[in-house]
C-alpha positions as CSV (number, residue, x, y, z in Angstrom):
1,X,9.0,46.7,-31.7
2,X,6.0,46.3,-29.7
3,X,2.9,48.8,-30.1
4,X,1.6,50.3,-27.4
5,X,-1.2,48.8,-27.0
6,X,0.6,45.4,-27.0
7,X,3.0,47.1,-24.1
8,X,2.2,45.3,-20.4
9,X,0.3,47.3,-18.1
10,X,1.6,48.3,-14.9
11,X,0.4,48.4,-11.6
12,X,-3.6,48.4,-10.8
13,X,-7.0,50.6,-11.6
14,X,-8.3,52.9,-9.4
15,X,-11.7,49.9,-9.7
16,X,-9.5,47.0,-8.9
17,X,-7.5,48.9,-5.7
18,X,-11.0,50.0,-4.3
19,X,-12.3,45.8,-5.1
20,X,-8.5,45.1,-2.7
21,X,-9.7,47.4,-0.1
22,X,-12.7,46.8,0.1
23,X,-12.3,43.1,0.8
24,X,-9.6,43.4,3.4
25,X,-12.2,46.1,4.9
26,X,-14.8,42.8,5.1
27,X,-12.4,40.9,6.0
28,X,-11.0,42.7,8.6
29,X,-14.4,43.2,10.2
30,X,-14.9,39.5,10.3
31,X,-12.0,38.8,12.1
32,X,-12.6,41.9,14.3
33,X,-16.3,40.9,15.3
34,X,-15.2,36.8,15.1
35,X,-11.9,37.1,17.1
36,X,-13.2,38.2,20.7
37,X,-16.2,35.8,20.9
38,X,-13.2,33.2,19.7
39,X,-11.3,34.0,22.9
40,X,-14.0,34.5,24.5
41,X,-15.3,31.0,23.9
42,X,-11.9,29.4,24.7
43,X,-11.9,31.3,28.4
44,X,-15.0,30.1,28.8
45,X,-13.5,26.6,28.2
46,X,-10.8,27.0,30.1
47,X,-12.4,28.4,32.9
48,X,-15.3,25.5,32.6
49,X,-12.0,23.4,33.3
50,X,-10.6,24.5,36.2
51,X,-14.6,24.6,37.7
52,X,-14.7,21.2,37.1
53,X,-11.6,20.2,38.7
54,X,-12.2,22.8,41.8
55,X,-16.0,20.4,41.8
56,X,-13.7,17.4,41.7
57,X,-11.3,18.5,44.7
58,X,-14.5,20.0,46.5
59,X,-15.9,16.3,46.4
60,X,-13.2,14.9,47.4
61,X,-12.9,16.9,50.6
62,X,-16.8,16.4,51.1
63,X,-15.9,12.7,51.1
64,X,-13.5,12.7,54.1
65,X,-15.3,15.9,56.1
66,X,-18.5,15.5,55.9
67,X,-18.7,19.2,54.5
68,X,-17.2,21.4,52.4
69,X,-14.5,23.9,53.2
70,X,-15.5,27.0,55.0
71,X,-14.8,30.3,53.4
72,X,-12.4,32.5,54.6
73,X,-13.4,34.8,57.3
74,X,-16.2,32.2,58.3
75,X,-16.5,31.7,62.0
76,X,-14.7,28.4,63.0
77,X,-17.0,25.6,64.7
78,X,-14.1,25.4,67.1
79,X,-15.0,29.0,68.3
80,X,-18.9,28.8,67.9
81,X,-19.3,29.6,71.8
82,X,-16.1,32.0,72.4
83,X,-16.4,35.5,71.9
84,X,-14.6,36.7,69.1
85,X,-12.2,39.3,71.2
86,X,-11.3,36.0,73.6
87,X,-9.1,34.4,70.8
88,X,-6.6,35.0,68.6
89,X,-8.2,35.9,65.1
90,X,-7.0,32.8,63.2
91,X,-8.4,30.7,65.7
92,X,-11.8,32.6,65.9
93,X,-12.1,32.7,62.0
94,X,-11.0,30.4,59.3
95,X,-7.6,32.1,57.9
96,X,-7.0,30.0,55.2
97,X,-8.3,30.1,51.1
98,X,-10.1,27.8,49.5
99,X,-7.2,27.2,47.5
100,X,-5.5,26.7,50.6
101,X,-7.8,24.4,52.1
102,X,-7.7,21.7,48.7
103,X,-4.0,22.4,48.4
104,X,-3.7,24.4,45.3
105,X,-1.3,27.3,46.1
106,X,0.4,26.8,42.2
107,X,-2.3,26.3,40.6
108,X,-2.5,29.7,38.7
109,X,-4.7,27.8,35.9
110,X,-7.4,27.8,38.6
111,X,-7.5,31.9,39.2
112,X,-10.6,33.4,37.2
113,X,-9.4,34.1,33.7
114,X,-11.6,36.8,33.2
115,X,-11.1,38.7,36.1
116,X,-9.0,42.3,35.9
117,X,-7.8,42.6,39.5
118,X,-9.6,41.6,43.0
119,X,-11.9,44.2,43.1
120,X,-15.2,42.9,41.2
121,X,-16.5,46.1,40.6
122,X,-17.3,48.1,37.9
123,X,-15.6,50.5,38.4
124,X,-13.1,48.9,40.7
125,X,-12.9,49.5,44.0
126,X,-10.3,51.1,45.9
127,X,-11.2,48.3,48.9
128,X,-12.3,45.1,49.4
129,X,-16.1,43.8,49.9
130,X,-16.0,41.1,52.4
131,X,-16.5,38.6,50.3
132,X,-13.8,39.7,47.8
133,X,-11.1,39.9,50.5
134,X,-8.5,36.9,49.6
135,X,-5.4,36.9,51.1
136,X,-2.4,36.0,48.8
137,X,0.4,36.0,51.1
138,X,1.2,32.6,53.0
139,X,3.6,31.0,55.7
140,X,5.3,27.9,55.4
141,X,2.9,26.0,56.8
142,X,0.2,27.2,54.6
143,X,-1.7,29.5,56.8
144,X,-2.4,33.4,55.9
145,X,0.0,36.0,56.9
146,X,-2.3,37.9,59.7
147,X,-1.6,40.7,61.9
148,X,-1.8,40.1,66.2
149,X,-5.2,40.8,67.2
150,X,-6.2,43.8,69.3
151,X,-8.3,43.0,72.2
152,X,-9.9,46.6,73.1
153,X,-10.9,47.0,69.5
154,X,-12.1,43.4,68.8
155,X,-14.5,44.2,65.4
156,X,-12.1,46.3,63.3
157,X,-9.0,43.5,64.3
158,X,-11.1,40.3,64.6
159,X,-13.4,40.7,61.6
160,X,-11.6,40.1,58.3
161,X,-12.8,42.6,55.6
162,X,-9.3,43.9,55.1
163,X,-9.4,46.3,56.9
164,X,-6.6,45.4,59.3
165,X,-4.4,43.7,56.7
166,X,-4.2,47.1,54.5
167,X,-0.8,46.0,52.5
168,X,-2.8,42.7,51.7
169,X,-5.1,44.6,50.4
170,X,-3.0,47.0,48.4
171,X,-1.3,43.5,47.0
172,X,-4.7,41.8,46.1
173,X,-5.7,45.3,44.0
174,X,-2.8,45.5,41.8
175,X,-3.1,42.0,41.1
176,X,-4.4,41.2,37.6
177,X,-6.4,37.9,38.3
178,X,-7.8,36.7,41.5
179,X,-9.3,33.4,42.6
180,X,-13.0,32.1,42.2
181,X,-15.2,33.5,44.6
182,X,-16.4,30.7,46.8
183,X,-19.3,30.3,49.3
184,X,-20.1,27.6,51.0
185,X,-23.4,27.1,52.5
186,X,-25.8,24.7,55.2
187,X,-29.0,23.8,52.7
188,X,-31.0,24.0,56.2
189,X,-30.2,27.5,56.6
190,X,-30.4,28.4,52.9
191,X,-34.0,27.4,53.1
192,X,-35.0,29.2,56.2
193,X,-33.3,32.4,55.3
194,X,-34.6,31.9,50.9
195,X,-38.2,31.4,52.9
196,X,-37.7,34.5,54.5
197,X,-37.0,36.9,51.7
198,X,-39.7,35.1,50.0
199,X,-42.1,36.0,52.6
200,X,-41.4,39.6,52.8
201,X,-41.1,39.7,48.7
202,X,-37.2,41.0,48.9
203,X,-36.0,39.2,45.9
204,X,-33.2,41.2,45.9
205,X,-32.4,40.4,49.9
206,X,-32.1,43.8,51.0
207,X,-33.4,42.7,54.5
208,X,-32.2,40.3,57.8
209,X,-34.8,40.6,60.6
210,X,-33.5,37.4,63.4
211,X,-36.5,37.9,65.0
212,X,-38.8,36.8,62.1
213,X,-39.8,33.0,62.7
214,X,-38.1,31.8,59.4
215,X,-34.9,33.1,61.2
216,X,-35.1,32.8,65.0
217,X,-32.9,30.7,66.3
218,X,-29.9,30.7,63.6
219,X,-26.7,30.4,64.9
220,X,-23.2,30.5,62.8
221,X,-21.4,28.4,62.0
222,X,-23.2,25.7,60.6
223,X,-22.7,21.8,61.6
224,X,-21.7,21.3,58.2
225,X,-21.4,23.0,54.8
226,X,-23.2,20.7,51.9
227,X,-23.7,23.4,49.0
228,X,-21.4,25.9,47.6
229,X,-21.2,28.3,44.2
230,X,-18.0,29.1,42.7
231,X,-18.7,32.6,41.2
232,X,-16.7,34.1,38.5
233,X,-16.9,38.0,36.9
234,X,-17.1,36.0,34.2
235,X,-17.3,37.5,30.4
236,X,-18.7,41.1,31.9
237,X,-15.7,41.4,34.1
238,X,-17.8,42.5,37.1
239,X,-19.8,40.5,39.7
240,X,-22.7,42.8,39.4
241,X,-23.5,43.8,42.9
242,X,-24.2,39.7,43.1
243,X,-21.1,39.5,46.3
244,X,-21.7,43.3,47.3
245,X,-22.1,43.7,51.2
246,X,-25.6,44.0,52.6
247,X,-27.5,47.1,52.9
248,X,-27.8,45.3,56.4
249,X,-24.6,44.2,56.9
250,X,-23.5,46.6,60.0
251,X,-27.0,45.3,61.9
252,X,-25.7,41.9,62.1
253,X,-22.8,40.9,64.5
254,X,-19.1,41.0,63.6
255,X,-18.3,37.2,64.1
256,X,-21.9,36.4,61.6
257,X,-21.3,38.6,59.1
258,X,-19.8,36.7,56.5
259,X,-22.2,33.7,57.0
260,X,-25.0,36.2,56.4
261,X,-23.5,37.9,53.8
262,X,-22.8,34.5,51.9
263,X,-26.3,32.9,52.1
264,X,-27.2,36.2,50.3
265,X,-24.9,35.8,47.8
266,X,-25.7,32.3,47.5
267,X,-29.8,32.8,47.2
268,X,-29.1,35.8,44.4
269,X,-26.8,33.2,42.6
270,X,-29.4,30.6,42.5
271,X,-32.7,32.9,42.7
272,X,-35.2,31.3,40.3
273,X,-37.8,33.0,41.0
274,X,-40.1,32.6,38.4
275,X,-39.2,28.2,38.3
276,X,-38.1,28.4,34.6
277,X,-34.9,26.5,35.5
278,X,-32.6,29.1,34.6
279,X,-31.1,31.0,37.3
280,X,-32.5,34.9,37.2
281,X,-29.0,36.7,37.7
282,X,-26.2,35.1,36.1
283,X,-24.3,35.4,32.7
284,X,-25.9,31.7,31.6
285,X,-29.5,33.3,32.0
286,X,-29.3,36.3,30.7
287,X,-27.5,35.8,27.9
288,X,-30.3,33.7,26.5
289,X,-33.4,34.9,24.4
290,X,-35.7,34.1,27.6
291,X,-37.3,35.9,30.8
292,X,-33.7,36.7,32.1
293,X,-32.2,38.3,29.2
294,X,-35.1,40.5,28.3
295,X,-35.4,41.1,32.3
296,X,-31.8,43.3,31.6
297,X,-33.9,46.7,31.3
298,X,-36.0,47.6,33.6
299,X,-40.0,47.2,32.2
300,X,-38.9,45.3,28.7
301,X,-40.0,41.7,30.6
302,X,-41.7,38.7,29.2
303,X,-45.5,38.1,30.2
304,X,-44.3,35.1,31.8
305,X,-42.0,36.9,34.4
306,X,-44.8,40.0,34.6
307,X,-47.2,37.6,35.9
308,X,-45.3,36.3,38.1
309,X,-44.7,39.6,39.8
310,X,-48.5,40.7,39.7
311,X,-49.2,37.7,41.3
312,X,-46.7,37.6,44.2
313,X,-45.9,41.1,44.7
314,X,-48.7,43.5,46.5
315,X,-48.9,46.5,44.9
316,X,-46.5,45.8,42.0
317,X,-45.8,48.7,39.4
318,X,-44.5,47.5,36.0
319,X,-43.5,51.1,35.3
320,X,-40.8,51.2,38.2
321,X,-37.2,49.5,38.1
322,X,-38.1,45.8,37.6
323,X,-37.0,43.8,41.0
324,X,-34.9,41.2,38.7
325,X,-32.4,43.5,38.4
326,X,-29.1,43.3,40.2
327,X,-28.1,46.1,42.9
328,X,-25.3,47.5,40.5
329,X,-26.1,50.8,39.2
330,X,-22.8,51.0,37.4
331,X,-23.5,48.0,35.2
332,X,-27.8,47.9,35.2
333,X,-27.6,46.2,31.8
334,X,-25.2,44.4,32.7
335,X,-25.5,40.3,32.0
336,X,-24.5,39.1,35.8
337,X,-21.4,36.8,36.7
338,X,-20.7,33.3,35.8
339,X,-22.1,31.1,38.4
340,X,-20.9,27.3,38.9
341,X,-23.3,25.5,41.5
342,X,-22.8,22.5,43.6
343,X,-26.9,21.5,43.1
């Protein structure tokens, strides 16, 4: 017979159960920290994908127009001199997507992989911002699915913010993913209306004054569109108050207001204005150890970004909210959208 203390032992010590947990605990919190930034990094990827083949379809249509698509809702150059309430609304104002206009009504790969529904708000909306609104319902021959215009109340029917195409609507916000916001530009105009925000020190382009010299004279559409940014909500799942409407949006006529609202858009998705060569707003900024990331809070900013402010801004108080910031309330700290640029 064997002795006891030659008997096997069964089963584990209290020491070598807590060693067991104790690495699955690391382990686990590895995986648990290591895991999102992995699929966060893939959709990144992926998303850097479709980008580049939108860029390459863009091009292409650059190539044989002369321009760029115009966004939806963007006056057509057909109608320039009509009054909006003389025409039908999808001869007035472009009706069709982007992904219309290149032909990509399949490609789902192409919708914004990080986005939780249409609404690019945090919290979402329960409408649609101008620039959000992106019809997903189509005829046959490609063309958006719109309701008969009504003549004696031409702004509320001729202007699409949704607000006439309410079960669109209520389709795009219980979708999960939506398309890349695009907005197309003239670089002429870009520059008169970026020197005019510069001039009054509105870096966040709060203001539209058409009497001002920078800005007399503009007239929508544009000849041509030759710049555009593709925005995504990109890893913060919001846009940031980077596409919200203008504070000045209901000063400005129905049949303009998208143009205006997406050179806005445009100079806050670009806005450099300190000439480090990182845009101010967006996720690839900010997330960065630079001026843009520390410019998150509102008086934690480098010296190189609080000179620039003393010197261009009269009266400028470090102690208030620091301009740099996006118009979001909800998200202040919040690290902007992703922001793909033609230039």
């Amino acid at each position: 017979m064997f002795s006891p203390k030659h008997r096997r032992r069964a089963g584990f010590t209290l020491v070598e159960l807590l060693v067991v947990v104790a690495i699955i605990g690391i382990l686990a919190g590895i995986v648990s920290v290591a895991l999102p930034r992995a699929i966060e990094k893939a959709k990144i990827a992926r998303m850097t994908g479709a980008l580049n083949q939108l860029r390459t379809a863009l091009t292409q249509y650059y190539t044989e127009s002369n321009s760029y698509p115009p966004a939806y809702g963007y006056r057509s150059w057909q109608a320039r001199s009509v009054p909006p309430f003389f025409e039908p609304a999808n001869v007035t104002f472009h009706v069709s997507t982007l992904q219309a206009a290149l032909g990509l009504y399949s490609a789902i790969d192409l919708y914004d992989e990080f986005s939780e529904g249409y609404s690019t708000s945090v919290p979402p909306r329960t409408t649609l911002a101008l620039l959000e609104f992106s019809p997903i319902f189509r005829t046959e021959s490609g063309r958006n699915v719109v309701t008969q215009p009504v003549l004696s109340d031409p702004v509320t029917t001729e202007l699409y913010n949704g607000s006439n195409l309410p079960q669109q609507v209520q389709a795009q916000l219980e979708q999960t993913s939506r398309p890349f916001i695009y907005i197309p530009v003239n670089k002429n105009q870009f520059a008169r209306a970026k020197r005019y925000w510069q001039s009054q020190q509105d870096y966040l382009a709060t203001t539209w004054n058409p009497t001002d010299q920078n800005l007399q004279g503009m007239t929508f559409p544009p000849p041509n569109y030759d710049a555009y940014v593709l925005i995504s909500v990109g890893p913060g799942r919001s846009s940031f108050g980077l596409i919200d409407e203008p504070p000045f949006i209901n000063s400005i006529p129905p049949e303009d207001r998208y143009h205006v609202a997406g050179l806005r858009s445009y100079y806050l998705a670009t806005r450099d204005i300190n000439g480090n060569g990182i845009p101010d707003l967006t996720y690839q900024g900010r997330v960065t150890e630079g001026d843009e990331a520390s410019a998150v809070s509102d008086v934690a900013v480098s010296p190189l970004m609080q000179n620039f402010f003393q010197s261009r801004v009269s009266n400028y108080d470090p102690a208030a909210i620091f301009p740099n910031s996006l118009p979001d309330p909800q998200r202040f700290n919040g690290f902007g959208p992703w922001v793909y640029a033609s230039e």
